[in-house]
C-alpha positions as CSV (number, residue, x, y, z in Angstrom):
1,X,0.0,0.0,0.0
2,X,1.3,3.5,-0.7
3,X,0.2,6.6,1.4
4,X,1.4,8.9,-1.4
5,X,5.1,10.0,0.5
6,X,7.4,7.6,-1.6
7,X,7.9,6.9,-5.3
8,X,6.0,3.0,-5.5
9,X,9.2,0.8,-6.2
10,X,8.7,-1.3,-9.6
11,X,11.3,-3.9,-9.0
12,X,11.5,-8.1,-9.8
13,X,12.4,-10.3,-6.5
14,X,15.6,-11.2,-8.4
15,X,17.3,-7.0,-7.8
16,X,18.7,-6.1,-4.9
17,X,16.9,-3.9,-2.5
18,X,17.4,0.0,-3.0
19,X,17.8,1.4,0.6
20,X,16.6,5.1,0.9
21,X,18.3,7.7,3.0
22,X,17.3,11.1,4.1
23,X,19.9,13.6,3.3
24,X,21.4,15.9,6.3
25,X,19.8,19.3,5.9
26,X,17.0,18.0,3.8
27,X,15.1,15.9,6.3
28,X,11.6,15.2,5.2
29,X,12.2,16.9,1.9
30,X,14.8,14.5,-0.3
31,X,16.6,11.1,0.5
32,X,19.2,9.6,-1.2
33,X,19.8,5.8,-2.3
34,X,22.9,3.5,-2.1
35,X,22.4,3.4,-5.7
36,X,23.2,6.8,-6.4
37,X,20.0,8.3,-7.1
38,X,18.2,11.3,-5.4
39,X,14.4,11.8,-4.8
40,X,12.4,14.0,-3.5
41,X,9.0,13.7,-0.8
42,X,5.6,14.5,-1.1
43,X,5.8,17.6,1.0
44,X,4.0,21.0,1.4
45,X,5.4,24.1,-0.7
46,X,6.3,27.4,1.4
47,X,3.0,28.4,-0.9
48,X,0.9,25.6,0.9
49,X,0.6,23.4,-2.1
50,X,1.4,20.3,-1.6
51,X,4.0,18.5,-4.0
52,X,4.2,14.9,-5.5
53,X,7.4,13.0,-4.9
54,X,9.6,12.4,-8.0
55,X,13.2,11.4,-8.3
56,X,15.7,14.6,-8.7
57,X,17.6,14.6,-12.4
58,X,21.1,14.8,-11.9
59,X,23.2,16.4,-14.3
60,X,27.0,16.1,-15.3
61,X,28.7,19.6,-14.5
62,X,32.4,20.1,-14.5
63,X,34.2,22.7,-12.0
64,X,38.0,23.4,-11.0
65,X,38.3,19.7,-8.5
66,X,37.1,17.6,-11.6
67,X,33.7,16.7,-12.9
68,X,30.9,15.0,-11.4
69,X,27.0,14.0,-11.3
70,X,25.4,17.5,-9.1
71,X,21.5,17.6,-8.4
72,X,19.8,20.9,-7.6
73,X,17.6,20.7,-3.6
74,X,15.4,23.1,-3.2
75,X,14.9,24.5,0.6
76,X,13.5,28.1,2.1
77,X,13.0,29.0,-1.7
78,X,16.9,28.3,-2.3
79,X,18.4,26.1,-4.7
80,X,21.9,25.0,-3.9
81,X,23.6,22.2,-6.0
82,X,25.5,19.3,-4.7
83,X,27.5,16.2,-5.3
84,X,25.5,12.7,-5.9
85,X,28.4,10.5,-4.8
86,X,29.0,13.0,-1.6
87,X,25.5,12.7,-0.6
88,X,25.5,8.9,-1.0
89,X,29.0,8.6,0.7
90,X,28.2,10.8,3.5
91,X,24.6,9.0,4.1
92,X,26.0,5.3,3.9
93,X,29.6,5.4,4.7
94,X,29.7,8.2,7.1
95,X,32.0,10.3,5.2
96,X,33.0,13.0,7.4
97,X,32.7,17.1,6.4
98,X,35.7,18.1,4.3
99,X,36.7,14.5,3.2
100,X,37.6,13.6,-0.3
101,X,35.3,11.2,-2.1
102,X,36.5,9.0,-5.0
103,X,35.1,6.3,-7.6
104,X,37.1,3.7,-7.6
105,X,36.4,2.5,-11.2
106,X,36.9,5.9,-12.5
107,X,33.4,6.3,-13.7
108,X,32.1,9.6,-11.7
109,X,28.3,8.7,-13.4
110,X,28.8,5.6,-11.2
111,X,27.4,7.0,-7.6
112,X,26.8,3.5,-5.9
113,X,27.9,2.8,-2.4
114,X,30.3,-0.1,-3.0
115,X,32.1,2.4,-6.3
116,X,33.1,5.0,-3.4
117,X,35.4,5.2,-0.9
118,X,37.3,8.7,0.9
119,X,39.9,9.5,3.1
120,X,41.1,12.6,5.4
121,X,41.7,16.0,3.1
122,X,45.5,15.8,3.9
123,X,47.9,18.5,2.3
124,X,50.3,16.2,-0.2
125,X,53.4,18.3,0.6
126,X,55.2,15.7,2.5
127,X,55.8,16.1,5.8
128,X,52.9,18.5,6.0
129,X,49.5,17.1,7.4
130,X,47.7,19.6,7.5
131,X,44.2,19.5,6.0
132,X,44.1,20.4,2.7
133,X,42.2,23.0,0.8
134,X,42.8,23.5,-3.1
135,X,44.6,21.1,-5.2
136,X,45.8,18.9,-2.6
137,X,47.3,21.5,-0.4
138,X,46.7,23.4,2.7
139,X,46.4,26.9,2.7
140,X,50.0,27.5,4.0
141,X,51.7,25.8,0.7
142,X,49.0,26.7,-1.5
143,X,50.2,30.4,-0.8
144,X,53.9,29.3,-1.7
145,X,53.2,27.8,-4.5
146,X,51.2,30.7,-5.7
147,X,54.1,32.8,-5.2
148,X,56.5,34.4,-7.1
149,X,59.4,31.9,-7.6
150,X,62.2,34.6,-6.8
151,X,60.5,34.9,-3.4
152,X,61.5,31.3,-2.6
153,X,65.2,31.9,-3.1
154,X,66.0,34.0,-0.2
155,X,69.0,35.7,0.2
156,X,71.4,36.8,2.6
157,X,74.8,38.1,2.9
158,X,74.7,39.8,0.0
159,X,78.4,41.7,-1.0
160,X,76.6,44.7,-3.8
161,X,81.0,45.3,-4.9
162,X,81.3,41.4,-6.5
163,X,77.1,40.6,-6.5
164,X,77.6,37.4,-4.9
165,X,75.2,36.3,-2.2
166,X,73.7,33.1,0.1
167,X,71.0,31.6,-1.5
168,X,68.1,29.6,0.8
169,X,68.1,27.1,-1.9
170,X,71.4,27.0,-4.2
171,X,73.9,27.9,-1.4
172,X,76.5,30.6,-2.7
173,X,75.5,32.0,-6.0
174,X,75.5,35.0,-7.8
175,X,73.2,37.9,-7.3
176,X,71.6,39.9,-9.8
177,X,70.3,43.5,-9.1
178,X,66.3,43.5,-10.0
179,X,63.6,46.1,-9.5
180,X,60.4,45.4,-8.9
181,X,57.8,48.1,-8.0
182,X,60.1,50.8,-8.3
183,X,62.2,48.9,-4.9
184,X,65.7,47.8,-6.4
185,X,65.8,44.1,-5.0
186,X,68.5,41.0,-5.5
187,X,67.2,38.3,-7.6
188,X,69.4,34.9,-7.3
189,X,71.1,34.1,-10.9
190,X,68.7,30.6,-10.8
191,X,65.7,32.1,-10.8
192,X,67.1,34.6,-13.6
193,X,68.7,32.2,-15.7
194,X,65.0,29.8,-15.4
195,X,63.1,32.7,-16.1
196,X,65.4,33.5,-19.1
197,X,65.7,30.0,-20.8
198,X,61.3,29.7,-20.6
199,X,61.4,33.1,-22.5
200,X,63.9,31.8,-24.9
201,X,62.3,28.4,-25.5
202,X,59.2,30.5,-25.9
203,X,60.6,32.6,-28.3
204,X,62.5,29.4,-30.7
205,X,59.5,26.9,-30.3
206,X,61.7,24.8,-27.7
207,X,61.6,23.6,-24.1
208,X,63.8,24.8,-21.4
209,X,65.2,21.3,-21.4
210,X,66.1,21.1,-25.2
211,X,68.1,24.3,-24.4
212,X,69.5,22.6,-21.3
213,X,70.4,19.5,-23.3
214,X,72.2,22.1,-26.1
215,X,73.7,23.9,-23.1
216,X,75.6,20.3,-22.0
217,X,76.5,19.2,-25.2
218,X,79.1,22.3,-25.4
219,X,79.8,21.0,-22.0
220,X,79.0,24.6,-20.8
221,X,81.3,26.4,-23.2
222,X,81.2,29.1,-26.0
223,X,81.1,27.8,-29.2
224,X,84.1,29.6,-30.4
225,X,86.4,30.7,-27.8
226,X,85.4,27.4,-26.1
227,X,85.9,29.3,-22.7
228,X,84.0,28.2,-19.7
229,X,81.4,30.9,-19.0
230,X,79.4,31.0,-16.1
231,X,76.8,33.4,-18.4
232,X,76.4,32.6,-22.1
233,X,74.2,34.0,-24.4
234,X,71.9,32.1,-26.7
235,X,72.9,32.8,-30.5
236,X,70.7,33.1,-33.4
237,X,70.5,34.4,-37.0
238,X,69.6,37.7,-37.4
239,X,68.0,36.8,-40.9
240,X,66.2,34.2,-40.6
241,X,65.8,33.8,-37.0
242,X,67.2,30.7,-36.5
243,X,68.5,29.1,-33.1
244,X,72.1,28.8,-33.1
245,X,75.0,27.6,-30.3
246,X,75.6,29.4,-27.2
247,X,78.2,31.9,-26.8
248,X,79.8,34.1,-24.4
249,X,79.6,37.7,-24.2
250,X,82.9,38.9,-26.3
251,X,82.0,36.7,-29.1
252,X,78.0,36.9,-29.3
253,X,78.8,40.8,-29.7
254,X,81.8,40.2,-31.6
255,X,80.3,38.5,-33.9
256,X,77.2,41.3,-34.0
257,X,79.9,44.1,-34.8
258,X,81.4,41.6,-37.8
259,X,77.6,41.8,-39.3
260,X,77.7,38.1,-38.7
261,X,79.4,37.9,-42.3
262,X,81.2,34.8,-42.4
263,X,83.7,36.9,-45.0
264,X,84.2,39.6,-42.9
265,X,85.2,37.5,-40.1
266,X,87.6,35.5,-42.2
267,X,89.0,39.0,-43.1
268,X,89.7,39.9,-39.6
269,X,91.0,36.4,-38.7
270,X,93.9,36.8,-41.7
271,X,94.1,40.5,-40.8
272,X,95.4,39.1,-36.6
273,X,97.4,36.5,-37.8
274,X,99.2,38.4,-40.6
275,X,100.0,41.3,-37.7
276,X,100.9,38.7,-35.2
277,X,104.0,37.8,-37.0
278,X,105.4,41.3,-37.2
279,X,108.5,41.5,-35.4
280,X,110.0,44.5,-33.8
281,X,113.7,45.5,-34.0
282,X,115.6,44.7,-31.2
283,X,115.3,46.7,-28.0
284,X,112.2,49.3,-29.4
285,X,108.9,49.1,-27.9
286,X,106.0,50.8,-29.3
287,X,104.5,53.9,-27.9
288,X,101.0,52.7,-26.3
289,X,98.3,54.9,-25.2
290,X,97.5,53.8,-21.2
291,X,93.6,53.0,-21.6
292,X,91.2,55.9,-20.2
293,X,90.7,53.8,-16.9
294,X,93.9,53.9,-16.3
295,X,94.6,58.0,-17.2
296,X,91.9,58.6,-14.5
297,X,93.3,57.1,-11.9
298,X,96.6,58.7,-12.8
């Protein structure tokens, strides 16, 4: 017999039974089954009509933590829109507020009882455990890793004369004078030197690794003077844009002055080694002009 409260179940002795839950908040107004599906009660409106029962559609909706199966309840005139597999997991399993919820075939339309399972929201940094609140972290490390990457390298004993300095992170390293909002700051050469090959892979159509990968096959050398360099420079051609090798300072600008014409530079190379064999007579020296450093000081 059916007093007109529930849906009338249409199901064959063989099925399972469906057991019916009322949802916390919603008492008297919706329940929820260990099958995953949401219905509402015959109940009076807050207009005093009173309204049949029906199941509740649920509807695939995707947000920032993933996608899932939401229904819409209705109480005091508001609608507010919630998670079938967290109201089944929270009516049957006992899920606890601010727990995570998972299927564990994968299938988030699959809201049954025995596809779910959850565990305590814990921050993944390790070592943490702290709850966590956004993308698997606490608030604490959530605000680090939304910060600035040159705040995480801290310095300290910084010398301004040779811009060397104590990094939190790489030990001693080389400092490089920054400004940010108009306040001149110390950057460590890392976070300069990571910021600067993600521009230039941006720029060629590369990764920062292919450039780190190009970088160790010169063995951290210029391609010409094949001098050690603890800065080089990426090269390319000024025609057609090309990547080239990396270089050091003297010859990336060297080579910039030459026009990057492969004559010109053979020129110069014939024009050094046909001056390098000139021999002065025996006991004159040549008249040099001190550089202008040098005349200052004097």
């Amino acid at each position: 017999m059916n007093d007109g409260t529930s849906i009338p179940s249409q199901r064959t002795d063989s099925e399972p039974v469906e057991h019916w839950l009322p949802i916390a908040g919603y008492e008297g107004r919706y329940e929820v089954s260990d099958r995953g599906r949401v219905r509402s009660l015959r109940r009076q409106s807050s207009a005093g009509k009173w309204l049949s029962p029906s199941f509740v559609a649920a509807f695939a909706e995707t947000t920032r933590t993933g996608i899932g199966m939401r229904v819409r309840l209705m109480k005091d005139s508001k609608t507010r829109k919630y998670y079938v597999h967290r109201l089944v997991a929270t009516a049957f399993l006992g899920c606890p507020s601010g727990s995570a919820v998972f299927h564990q075939d994968g299938d988030y339309t699959n809201c049954a009882v025995e596809n779910l399972f959850f565990h305590g929201r814990v921050c993944v940094t390790p070592d943490c455990g702290r709850p966590f609140n956004s993308l698997g972290l606490c608030s604490t490390c959530y605000s680090r890793k939304k910060r600035p990457v040159w705040q995480w390298h801290k310095l300290s004993d910084i010398n301004p004369e040779n811009r060397k300095g104590v990094c939190d992170i790489c030990g001693p390293v080389k400092v490089i004078r920054d400004s940010r909002k108009g306040e001149p700051i110390w950057t460590c050469w890392t976070v300069k030197r990571r910021a600067q090959r993600k521009r230039q892979a941006r720029l060629y159509g590369r990764t920062p690794q292919q450039l780190d990968q190009q970088l160790a096959k010169q063995n951290g050398r210029c391609a010409i003077c094949q001098k050690a360099k603890p800065q080089l420079s990426l090269d390319h051609d000024h025609t057609t844009g090309a990547m080239r090798d990396f270089l050091c300072h003297g010859c990336n600008t060297g080579i910039g002055f030459l026009g990057d014409s492969p004559q010109v530079a053979r020129a110069a190379a014939a024009y050094l080694e046909r001056h390098a064999q000139m021999e002065l007579p025996l006991g004159q020296r040549l008249n040099v002009t001190p550089p202008r450093s040098a005349r200052s000081k004097a």
